[in-house]
C-alpha positions in Angstrom: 19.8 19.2 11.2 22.2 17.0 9.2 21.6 14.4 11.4 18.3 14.3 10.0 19.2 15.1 6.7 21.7 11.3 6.6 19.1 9.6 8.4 16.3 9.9 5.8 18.4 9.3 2.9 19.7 5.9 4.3 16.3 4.9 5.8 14.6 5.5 2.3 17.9 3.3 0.6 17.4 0.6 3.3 14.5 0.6 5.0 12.2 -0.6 2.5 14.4 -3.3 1.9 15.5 -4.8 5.4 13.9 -5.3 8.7 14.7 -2.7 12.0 16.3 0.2 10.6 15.7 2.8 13.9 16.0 6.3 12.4 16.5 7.8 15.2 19.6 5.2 16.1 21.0 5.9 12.8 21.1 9.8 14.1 23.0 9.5 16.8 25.6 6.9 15.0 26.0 9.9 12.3 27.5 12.4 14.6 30.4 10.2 14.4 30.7 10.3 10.9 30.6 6.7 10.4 27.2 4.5 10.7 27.9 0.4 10.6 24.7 -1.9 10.6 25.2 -5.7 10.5 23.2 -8.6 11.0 20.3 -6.7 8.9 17.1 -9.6 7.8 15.9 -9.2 4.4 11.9 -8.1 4.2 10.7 -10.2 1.6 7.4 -8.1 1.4 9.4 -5.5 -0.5 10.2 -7.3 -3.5 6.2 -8.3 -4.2 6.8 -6.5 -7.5 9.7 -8.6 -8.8 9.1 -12.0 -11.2 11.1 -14.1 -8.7 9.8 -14.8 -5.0 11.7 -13.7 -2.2 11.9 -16.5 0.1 14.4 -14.9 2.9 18.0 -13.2 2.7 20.5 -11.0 4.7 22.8 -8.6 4.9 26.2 -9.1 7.0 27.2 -5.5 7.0 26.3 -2.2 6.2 29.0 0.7 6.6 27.6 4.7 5.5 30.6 6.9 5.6 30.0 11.0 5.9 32.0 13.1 4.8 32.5 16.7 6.3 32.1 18.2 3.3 28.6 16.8 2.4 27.8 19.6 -0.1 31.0 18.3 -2.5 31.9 14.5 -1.8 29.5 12.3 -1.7 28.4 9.6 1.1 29.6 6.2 0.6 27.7 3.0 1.5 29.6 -0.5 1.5 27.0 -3.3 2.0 28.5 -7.4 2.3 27.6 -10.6 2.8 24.0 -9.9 0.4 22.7 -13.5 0.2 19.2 -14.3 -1.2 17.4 -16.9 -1.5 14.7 -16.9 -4.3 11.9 -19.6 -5.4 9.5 -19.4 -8.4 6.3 -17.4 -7.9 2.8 -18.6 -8.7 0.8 -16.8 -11.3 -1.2 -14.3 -9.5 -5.2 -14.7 -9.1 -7.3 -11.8 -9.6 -7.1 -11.1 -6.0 -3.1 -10.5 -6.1 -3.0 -8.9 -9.1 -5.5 -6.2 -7.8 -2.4 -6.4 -4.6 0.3 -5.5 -7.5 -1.9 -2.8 -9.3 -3.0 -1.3 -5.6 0.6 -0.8 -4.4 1.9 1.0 -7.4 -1.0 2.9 -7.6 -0.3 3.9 -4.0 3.1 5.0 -4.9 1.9 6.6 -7.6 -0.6 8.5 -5.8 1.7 9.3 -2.4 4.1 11.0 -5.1 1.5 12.8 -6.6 0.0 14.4 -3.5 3.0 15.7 -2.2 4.2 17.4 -5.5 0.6 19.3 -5.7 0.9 20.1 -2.2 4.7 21.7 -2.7 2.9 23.6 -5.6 0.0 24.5 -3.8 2.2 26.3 -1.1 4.6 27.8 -3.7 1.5 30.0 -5.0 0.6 30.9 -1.6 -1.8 28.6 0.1 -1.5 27.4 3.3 -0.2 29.2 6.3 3.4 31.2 5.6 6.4 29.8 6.5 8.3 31.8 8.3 11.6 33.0 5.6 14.1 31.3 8.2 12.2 28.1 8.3 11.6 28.6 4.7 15.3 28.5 3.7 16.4 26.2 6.0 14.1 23.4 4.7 15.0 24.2 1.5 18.9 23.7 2.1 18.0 20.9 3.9 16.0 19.0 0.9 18.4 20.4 -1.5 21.3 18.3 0.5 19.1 15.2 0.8 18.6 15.5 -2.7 22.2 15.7 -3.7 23.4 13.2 -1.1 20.7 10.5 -2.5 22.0 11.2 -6.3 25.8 11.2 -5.3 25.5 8.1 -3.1 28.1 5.7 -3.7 27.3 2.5 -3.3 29.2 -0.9 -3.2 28.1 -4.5 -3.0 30.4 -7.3 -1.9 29.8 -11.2 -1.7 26.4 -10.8 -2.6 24.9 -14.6 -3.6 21.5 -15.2 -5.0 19.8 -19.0 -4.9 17.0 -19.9 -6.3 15.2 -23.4 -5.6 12.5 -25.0 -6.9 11.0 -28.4 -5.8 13.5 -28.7 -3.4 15.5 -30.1 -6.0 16.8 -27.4 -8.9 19.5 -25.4 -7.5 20.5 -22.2 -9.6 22.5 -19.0 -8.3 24.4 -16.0 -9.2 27.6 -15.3 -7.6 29.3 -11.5 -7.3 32.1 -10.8 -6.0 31.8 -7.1 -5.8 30.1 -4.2 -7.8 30.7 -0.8 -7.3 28.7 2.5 -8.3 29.5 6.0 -8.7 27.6 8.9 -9.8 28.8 10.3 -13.8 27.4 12.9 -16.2 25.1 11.9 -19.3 28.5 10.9 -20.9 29.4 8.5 -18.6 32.6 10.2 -17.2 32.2 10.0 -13.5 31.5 13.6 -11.4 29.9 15.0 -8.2 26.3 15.8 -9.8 25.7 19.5 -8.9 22.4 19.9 -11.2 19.8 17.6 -9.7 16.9 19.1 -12.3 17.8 16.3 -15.0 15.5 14.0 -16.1 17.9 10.7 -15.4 20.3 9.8 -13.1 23.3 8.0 -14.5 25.4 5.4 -12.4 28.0 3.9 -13.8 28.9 0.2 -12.1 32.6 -1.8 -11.8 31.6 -5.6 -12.1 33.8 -8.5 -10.4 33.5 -12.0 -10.5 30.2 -12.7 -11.9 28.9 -16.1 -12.1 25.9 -17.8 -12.6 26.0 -22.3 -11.6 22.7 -24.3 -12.0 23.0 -27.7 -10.0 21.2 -30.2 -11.9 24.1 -32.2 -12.4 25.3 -35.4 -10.5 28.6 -34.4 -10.9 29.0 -31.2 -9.1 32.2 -30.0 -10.6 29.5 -29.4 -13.7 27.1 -26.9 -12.0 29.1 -24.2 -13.4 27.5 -22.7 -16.1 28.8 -19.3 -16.8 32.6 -18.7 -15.6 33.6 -15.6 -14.0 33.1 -12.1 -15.6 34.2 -8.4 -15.1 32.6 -5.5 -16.7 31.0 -2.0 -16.2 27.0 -1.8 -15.9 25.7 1.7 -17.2 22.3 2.3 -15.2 20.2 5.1 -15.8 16.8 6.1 -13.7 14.1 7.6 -15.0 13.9 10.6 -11.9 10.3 11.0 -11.6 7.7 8.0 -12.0 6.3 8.1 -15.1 3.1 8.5 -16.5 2.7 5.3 -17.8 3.5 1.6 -16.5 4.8 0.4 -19.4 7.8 3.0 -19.7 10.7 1.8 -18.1 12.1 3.4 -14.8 15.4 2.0 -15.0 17.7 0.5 -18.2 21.1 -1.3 -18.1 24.1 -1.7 -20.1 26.2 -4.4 -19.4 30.2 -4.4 -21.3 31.8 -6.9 -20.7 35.9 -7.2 -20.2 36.6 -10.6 -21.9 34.2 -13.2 -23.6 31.7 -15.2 -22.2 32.3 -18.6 -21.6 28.7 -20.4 -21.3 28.3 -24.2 -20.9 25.2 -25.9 -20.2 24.2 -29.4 -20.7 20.9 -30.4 -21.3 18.7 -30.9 -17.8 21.0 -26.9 -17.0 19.6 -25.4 -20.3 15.8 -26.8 -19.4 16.2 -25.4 -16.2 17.6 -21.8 -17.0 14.7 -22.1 -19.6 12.2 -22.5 -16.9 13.2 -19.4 -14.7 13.2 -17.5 -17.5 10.0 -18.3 -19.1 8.8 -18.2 -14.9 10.4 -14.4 -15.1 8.5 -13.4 -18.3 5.3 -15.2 -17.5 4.5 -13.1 -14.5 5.8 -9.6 -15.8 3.8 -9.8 -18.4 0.6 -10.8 -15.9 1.7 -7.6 -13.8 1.5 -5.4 -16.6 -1.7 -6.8 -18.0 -2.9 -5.8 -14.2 -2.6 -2.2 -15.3 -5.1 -2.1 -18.0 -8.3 -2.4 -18.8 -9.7 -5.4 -17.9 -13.2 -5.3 -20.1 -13.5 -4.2 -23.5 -17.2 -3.2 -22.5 -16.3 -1.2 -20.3 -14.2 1.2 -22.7 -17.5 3.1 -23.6 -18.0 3.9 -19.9 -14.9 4.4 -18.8 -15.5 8.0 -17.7 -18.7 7.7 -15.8 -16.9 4.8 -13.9 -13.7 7.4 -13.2 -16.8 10.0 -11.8 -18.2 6.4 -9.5 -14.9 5.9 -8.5 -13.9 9.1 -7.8 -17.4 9.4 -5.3 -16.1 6.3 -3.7 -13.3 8.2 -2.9 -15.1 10.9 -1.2 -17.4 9.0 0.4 -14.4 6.5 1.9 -13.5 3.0 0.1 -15.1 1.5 2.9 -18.5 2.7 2.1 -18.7 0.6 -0.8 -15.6 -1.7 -0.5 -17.0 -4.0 -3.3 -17.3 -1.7 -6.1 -14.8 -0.2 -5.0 -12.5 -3.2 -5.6 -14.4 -3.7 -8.7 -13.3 -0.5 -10.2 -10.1 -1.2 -9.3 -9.5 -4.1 -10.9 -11.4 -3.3 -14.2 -10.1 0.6 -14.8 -6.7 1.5 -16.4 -4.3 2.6 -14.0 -4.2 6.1 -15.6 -7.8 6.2 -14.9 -7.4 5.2 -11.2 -4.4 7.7 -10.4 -5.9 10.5 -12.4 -9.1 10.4 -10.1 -7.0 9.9 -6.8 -5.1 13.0 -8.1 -8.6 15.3 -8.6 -9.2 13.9 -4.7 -6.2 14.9 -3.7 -5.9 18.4 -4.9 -9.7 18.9 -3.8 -8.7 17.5 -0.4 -5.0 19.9 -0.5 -7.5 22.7 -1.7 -9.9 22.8 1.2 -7.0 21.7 4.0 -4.7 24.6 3.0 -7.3 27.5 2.5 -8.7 26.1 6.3 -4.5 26.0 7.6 -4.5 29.8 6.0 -7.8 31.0 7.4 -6.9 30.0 10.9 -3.0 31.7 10.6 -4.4 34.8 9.4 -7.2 34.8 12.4 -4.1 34.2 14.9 -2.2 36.7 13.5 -5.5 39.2 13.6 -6.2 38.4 17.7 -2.4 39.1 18.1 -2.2 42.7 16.3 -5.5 43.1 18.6 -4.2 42.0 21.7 -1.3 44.1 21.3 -3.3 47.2 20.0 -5.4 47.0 22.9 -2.8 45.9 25.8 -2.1 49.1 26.4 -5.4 50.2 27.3 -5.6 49.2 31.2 -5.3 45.4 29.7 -8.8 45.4 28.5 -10.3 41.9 26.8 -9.5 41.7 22.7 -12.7 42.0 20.6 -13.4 39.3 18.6 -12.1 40.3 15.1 -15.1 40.7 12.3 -16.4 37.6 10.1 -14.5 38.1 6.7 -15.4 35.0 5.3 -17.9 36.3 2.8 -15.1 38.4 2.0 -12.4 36.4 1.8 -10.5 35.6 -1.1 -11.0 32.3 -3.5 -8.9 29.5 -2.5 -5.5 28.6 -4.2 -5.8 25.4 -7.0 -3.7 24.6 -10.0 -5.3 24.5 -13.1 -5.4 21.4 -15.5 -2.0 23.0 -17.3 -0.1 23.4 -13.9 -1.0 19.9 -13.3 0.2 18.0 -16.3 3.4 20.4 -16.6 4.0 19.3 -12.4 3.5 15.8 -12.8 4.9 15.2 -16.6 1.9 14.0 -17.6 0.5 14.2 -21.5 -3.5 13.7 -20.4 -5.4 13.1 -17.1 
């Protein structure tokens, strides 16, 4: 239903990001064709990735607009009132760093199983889907596709603070900022072809300002006055095989010049965030790699360990389990969640197709045999030594399905 079709594209927008987004609220506020939220609380957990601590924020309002002609124009989301308040993170001990590397692995593998599922399916394992059903989820992921890609999105009054000690004071100020969908060149357009490799949005910028209270005098917390511009963001669509490539770049043009003033104690303090911002991205990417130089030699009898782990349950062995994960590359880890994983998908879907095709066997019996003064169905024959080998993708499959250059 489209209903369901709005919902999951908003909840997947928003719902990481704030607290008490009800999906199945959100339907029936669609059928309307216009969906307001307000009063939403930030969830700071969401943001563990980012160099700057989340302390709290809000948004005042969120309005989704649907159109009637989904398919061409796209859905429109106007969020205001975005006001966060930030504070300097710690360097992460070993124990939160292992946090960082487990949750992108996660995502990482989460992706990874449903794309080798899809695959799976497409070359017949698995029980058949019926062609109606068939078609209809395939419309129906096609539109959620396109609605995600197309979404227009605009921010207004959003304010971010950042305090340290109780005493620094720094924030960004925007008044509004605007983005629309556009082709590789730039030139905005309802994106038809969802099979690129990036998505481009291109942003309007209003009224951004950046003051750092350090001052007694508070008419000189103004650092950077006002600016207007356009922001030229484009996504990397699928994750990518490495951590270190970037998933997203920015532009920024600017309208007019920039007029920066900063005294001394402002320029310390800008200093400090930054050098705060670079410190602990570059501790989160160091979490990705390996963490012992002697272990390089073993690296692929410790995949094999790690892998076992896998298939025996973490919790057999939750110690070396959170050993290996902290000491293997990430590529390692994900590559050996992904042999699980299709191993698992393997077994699952040959069981899901064994059982649809014994169903459908007792039916064509029951019927065959219905007509014979309603005797009992025989219990069809044991094919199973007969039975055909189970559907898998080969290691070629795999890296062309995930975009990957090696395990």
């Amino acid at each position: 239903m489209l209903e369901d079709t709005v919902a999951r594209v908003v909840t997947a927008k928003l719902g990481k990001y704030v607290k008490a987004i009800e999906p199945e609220a959100l339907k029936v506020a669609i059928t309307s064709g216009v969906v307001e939220l307000e009063n939403l609380e930030i969830e700071p957990a969401a943001f563990v990735d980012y160099p700057l601590a989340v302390v709290s924020g809000s948004l005042a309002k969120v309005s989704v607009r649907i159109p009637w002609k989904v398919w061409s124009t796209p859905v429109s989301m106007e969020v205001s009132g975005v006001h966060l308040r930030l504070g300097p993170k710690r360097v992460p001990d070993d124990r939160e760093r292992l946090a960082i590397k487990r949750a992108r692995l996660d995502e990482l593998a989460a992706d990874d199983a449903l794309r080798i599922e899809a695959a799976l399916r497409s070359k017949g394992a698995g029980a058949p889907v019926p062609e109606t059903d068939k078609a209809s989820d395939g419309m129906l992921d096609r539109l959620a596709t396109k609605m995600a890609e197309n979404l227009q999105v605009t921010l207004t009054d959003v304010k971010l603070s950042y305090i340290e000690d109780g005493e620094l004071s720094m924030g960004v100020t925007l008044d509004s900022l605007a983005f629309t969908s556009t082709d590789e060149a730039w030139v905005p357009t309802f994106v038809e072809n969802c099979s690129s490799t990036l998505i481009h949005k291109l942003g309007s910028l209003s009224g951004l300002s950046i003051h750092a209270d350090v001052s007694s005098t508070p008419d000189a917390a103004r650092v950077l006055r006002p600016l207007d511009g356009e922001l030229k963001v484009a996504i990397v669509r699928d994750p990518a095989s490495s951590p270190e490539t970037p998933r997203i770049t920015a532009t920024l043009g600017l309208n007019s010049g920039v007029d920066l003033a900063l005294d001394s104690a402002q320029w310390q303090a800008l200093a400090r965030v930054l050098a705060t911002c670079s410190m602990y991205s570059k501790i989160a990417r160091h979490a990705y790699h390996l963490q012992d130089n002697d272990l390089a030699a073993d690296a692929d009898q410790l995949a094999e360990r790690y892998s076992a782990l896998l298939l025996a349950g973490p919790d057999s062995a939750p110690d070396e389990c959170e050993y290996l994960e902290s000491a293997l590359p990430l590529a390692v880890l994900r590559a050996a969640r992904r042999k699980v994983a299709h191993d698992a998908l393997v077994a699952s879907l040959a069981a899901e197709k064994a059982a649809a095709e014994l169903a459908a066997s007792q039916s064509i019996v029951s019927r065959l045999f219905s007509s014979w003064w309603s005797s009992p169905s025989p219990a069809p024959a044991d094919d199973s030594a007969h039975a055909p080998p189970p559907t898998v993708l080969t290691d070629d499959e795999m890296v062309d399905l995930l975009g990957l250059s090696s395990a």
